[in-house]
N, C-alpha and C positions, 0 to 999 in steps of 0.2 A: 819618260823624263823622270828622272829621280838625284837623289839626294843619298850621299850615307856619312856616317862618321865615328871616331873611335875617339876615347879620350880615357887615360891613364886618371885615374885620383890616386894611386901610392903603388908604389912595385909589384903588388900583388892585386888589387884591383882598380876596377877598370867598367865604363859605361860607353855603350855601342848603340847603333840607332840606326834606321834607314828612313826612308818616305819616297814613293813614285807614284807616278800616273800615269797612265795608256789607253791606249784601244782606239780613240777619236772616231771610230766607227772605221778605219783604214780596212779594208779587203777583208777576212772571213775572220776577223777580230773581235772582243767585245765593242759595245758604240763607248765604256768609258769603265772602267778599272783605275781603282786605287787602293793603297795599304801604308801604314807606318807600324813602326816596329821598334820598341825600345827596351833597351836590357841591361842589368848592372851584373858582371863577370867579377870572376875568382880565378886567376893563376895559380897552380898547383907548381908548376915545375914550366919550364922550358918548353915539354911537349903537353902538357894537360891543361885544360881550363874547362870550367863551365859557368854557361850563363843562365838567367831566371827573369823575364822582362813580358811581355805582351803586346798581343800584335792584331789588329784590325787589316779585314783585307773584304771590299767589295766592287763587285763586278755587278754591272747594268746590260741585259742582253737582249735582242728581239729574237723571240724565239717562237716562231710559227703564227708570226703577227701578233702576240703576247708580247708587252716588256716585262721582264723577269729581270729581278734584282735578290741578289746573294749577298748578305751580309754575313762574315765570318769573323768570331771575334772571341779573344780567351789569351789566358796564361802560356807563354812557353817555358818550356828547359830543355836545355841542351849542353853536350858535350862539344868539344871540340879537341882534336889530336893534330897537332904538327908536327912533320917531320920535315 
């Protein structure tokens, strides 16, 4: 189940974002995963942009009668190209 969304602040940039959660323990799944993800973007042209935001993503799992939990968390950037 998640969430995303895009919002313009001027012709040139722009602030994007996601949030979900899974797993519920449902067949060979994690028992609960979540992440959120937010970014403020730079349009270059028509087909170029990039973004610089940060993103959190952890997973809870049993793994050999251990719960095991993965937090993963830090800086992105990225590119993006549309045609």
């Amino acid at each position: 189940v998640g969430v995303s969304g895009y919002a313009p602040l001027s012709d040139d940039w722009f602030v994007v974002g996601f949030a979900d959660v899974g797993g519920f323990g449902i067949g060979s799944s994690s028992e609960l995963s979540w992440q959120a993800f937010g970014a403020v973007g730079y349009h270059f042209n028509e087909t170029w942009s990039a973004e610089l935001g940060y993103r959190y993503l952890s997973i809870e799992q049993e793994v050999d009668r251990f719960d095991v939990t993965l937090d993963m968390y830090g800086p992105v950037i990225g590119i993006t190209a549309r045609f």
